[in-house]
N, C-alpha and C positions, 0 to 999 in steps of 0.2 A: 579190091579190098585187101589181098595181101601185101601188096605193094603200101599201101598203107598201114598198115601192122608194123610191117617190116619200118619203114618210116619213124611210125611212133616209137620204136624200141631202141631206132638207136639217138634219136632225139633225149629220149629219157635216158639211157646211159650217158650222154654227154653231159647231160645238163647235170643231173648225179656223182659225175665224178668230179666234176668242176666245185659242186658245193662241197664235197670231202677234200679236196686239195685244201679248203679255204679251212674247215676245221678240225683238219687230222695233227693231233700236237705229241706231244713225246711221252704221256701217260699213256697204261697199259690199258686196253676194252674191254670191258667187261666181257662175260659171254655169253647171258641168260642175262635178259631181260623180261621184269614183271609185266608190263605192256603186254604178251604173249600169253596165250593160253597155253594148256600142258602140251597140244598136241593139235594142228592144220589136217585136216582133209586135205586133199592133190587139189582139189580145183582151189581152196581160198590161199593155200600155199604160194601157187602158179599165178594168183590174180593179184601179189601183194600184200597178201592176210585182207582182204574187203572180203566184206559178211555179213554186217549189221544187217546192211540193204535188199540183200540178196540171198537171204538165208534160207535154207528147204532140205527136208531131209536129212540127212545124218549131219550136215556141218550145223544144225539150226542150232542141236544141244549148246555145241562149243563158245558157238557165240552170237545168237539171237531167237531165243528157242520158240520166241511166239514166230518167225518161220515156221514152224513143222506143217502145220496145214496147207501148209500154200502146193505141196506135190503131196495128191491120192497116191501110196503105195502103202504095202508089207514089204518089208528089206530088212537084208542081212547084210551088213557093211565090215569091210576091216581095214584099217589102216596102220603103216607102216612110214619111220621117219628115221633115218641114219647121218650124222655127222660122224665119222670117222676118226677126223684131228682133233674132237674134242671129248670123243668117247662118250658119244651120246644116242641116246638110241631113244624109241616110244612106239609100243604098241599097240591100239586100241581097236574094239569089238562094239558092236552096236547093233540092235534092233529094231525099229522104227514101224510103228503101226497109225496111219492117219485112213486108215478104212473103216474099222471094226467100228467104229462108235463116231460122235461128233467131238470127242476128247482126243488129237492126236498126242503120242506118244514116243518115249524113245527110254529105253533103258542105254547104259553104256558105262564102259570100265576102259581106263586107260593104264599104262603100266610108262613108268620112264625112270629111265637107270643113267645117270650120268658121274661123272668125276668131279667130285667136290671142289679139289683143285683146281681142277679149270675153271669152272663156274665161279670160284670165289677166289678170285685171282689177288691177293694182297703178296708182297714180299714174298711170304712162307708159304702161299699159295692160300690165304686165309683171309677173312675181315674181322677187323675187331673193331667192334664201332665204339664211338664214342660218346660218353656220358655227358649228358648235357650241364653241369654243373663243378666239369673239373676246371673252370676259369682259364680254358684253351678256346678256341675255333668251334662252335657248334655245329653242326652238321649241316651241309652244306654240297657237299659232293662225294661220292666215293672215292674218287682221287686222292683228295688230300689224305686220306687214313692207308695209301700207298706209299706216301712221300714219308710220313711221322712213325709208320708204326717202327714197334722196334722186337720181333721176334723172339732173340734169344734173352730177354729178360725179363722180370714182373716189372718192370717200369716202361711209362710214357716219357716221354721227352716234350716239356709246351717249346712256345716260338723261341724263347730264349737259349733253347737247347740245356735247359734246368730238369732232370728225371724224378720224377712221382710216382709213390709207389700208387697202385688202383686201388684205393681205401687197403693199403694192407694185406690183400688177398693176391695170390696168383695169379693172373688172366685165366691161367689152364684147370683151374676147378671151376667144377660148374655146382659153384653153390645158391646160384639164385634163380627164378625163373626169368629173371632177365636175359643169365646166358642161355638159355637151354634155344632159344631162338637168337640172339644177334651177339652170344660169346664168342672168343677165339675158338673157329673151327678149323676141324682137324682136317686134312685130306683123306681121299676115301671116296669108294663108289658109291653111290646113294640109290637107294631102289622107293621110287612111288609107285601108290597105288591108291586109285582115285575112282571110285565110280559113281556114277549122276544118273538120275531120274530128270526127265524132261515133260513137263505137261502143258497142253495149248490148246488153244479154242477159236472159233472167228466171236467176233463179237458183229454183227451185222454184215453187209457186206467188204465195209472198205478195213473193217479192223480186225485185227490178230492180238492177241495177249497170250504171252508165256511164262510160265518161270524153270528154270533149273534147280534142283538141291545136289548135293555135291557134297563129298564127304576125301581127307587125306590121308593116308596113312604114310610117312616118308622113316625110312629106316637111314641113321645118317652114323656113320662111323667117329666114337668117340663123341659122342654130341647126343643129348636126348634126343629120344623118336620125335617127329610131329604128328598129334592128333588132333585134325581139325574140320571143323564142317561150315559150312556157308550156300547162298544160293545168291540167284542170277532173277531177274525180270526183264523181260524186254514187248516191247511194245512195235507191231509193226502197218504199217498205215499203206493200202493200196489206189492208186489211185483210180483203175478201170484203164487207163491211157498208157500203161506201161512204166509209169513213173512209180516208182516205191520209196517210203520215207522208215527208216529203222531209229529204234533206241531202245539201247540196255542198259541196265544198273549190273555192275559185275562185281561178286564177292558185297554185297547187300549188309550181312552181316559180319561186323567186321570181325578178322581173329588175327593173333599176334605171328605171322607170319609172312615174311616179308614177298613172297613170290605169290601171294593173293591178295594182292593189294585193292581195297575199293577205288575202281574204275566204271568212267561212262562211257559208251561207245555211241556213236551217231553217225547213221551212213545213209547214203541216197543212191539211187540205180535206178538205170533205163532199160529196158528188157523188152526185146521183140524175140518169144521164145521159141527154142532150139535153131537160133539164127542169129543172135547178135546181145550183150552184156556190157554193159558198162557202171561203174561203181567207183564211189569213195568213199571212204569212213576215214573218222575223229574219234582218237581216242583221247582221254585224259586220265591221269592217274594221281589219286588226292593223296593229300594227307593222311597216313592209317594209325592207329594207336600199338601200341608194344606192351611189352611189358615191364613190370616195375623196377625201375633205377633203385639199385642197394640203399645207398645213403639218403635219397630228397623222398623216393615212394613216387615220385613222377611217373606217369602211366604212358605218357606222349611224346613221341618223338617226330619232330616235322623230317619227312624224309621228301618235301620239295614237288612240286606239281611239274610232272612230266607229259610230254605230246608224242603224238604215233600218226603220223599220218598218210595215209593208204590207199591208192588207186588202182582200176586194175581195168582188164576188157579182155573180154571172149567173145571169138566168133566162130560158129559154128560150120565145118565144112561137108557141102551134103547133106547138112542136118543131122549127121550119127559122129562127125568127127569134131570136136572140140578142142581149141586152138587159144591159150590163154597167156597173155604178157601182165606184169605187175610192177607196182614201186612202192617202195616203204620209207619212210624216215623215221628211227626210233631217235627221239633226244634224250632216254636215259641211258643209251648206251653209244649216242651221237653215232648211230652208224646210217649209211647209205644203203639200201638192199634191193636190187632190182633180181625179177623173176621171171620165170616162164615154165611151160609144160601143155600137156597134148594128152588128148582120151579118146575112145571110143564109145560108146551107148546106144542100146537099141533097148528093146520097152522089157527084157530081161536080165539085162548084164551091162554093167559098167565098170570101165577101167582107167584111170588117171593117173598118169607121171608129173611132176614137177621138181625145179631145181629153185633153189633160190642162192643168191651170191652176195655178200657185203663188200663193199666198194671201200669203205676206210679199213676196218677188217678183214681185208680180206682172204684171211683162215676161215671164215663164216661161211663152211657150204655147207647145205642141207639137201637131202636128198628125200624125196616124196613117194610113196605108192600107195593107191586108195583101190579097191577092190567092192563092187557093189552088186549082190546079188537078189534082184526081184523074184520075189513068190505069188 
């Protein structure tokens, strides 16, 4: 079995690098992508980010919360997440009750502080997106507003390299609630705080329904706060045979914030348990609404349907040691991302490491620690 692990891993690293030689071009990567939730527990880290399929326990909040019932416990979970090169960090806390009642639960708060600069890498280290009505290029990529924007002044430049002023106003006041979410931002450490209610139930024997409510608070330098709230549904379908079918609606309610974008995830996993994992999930990321363009009142901005797609396998050694490889493809930030990482668990204590690495980016290391303590 290891000898096959070991096989698959480097199979998928080849075949991964191969497809980033073919789409790595001369524009800058983004660094945060919306596809991602705030923050990975070690094992869906280490698998890939696959979840939907496979979800139980503390990772279910994140991302398929009708998971909770599938593992009887009381647990205190914490999780920790480090990028170093990009000054980013996320710490999360979590309680998880699927005993007391036939409603399991999960309360949880996440905190993540990053560098705005990096994250919103234009020119200046900024984006300034574009109004869909100044008779240039509509949105389309975030690339192009790297190549056009123009920093030190209050004008745009269109194809003809002809400068307009933005209706008259500065880019750098923020007099609309259009900027307060997609104006020229400023660089600066950004502190979230985000904490979720998870509630779930079986519905018979083969069905699970959950939902998540979720609430943001993001303190952003120079730039209005974000106050925002939304939730999650997921739906997850067992089949007795070890086969599992998952599906979430993510960010349900839509709000004008680009890093909660309404996303569906759908994932499928084989599971012979504390022995053997396998999973993949489908993400898609729609079209989300904004807020109000100064001059037209337009509410909508197509910001383009992106894919995430996500494999992973764990196999258990002994039964108490867990051993996980992954692969990811995000196409809105066209990166490559292969994983791994390693735990130990016995029926009071659990502990997971994972790394994960971008093959076109490859500044994109993430470092994992998940910490799980049974009561």
């Amino acid at each position: 079995m290891m000898q096959r692990l070991a096989a698959a891993l480097c199979l998928t690293m080849l075949l991964a690098s191969t497809a980033a030689a073919e789409e790595k071009n001369n524009h800058l990567i983004e660094r945060w992508s919306p596809m991602r939730e705030e923050i990975d527990m070690a094992r869906p880290q280490a698998m890939g980010r696959v979840c939907v399929g496979i979800a139980e326990g503390h990772t279910a909040g994140l991302c398929n919360p009708a998971g909770l019932p599938q593992a009887k416990l009381y647990s205190i979970a914490t999780d920790i997440e480090v990028d170093a090169h990009f000054q980013y960090n996320a710490v999360s806390a979590s309680v998880v009750d699927s005993i007391t009642s036939g409603v399991a639960a999960q309360l949880g708060y996440t905190y993540n502080g990053y560098d705005s600069k990096q994250f919103w890498s234009g020119p200046d280290g900024a984006y300034d997106f574009q109004w869909l009505n100044s008779g240039i290029q509509s949105y389309s990529s975030p690339y192009y507003y790297r190549e056009n924007l123009q920093p030190e002044t209050n004008y745009r430049y269109d194809q003809n390299g002809v400068p307009y002023a933005l209706n008259g106003v500065n880019p750098d006041t923020p007099v609309t609630d259009f900027r307060r979410m997609f104006g020229r931002y400023k660089d600066g450490f950004v502190h979230r705080h985000i904490p979720r209610l998870s509630l779930a139930g079986a519905i018979g024997e083969f069905f699970m329904l959950g939902t998540t409510v979720k609430y943001v608070y993001a303190q952003r330098p120079g730039r209005w706060n974000v106050n925002a709230a939304t939730a999650d549904i997921g739906l997850l379908v067992k089949t007795g045979v070890g086969l599992n079918i998952g599906l979430t609606g993510y960010n349900l309610i839509p709000v004008p914030y680009d890093l909660w974008p309404v996303k569906l995830g759908a994932g499928v996993s084989y599971s012979i348990p504390k022995t053997f994992y396998v999973g993949y999930d489908q993400i898609v990321r729609f079209d989300t609404i904004s807020e109000k363009e100064p001059s037209s009142g337009s509410t909508t901005y197509p910001h383009g349907t992106h894919l995430a797609y996500r494999g992973g396998i764990e196999y258990w050694a002994g039964g108490v040691a867990p051993l996980r490889l992954g692969y990811e493809y995000d196409s809105y930030i066209k990166n490559h991302i292969v994983s791994g990482g390693l735990g130990y668990s016995d029926d009071k204590f659990s502990i997971g490491f994972a790394y994960s690495q971008g093959l076109v980016d490859q500044a994109e290391k993430l470092l994992g620690l998940s910490v799980d303590f049974k009561i």
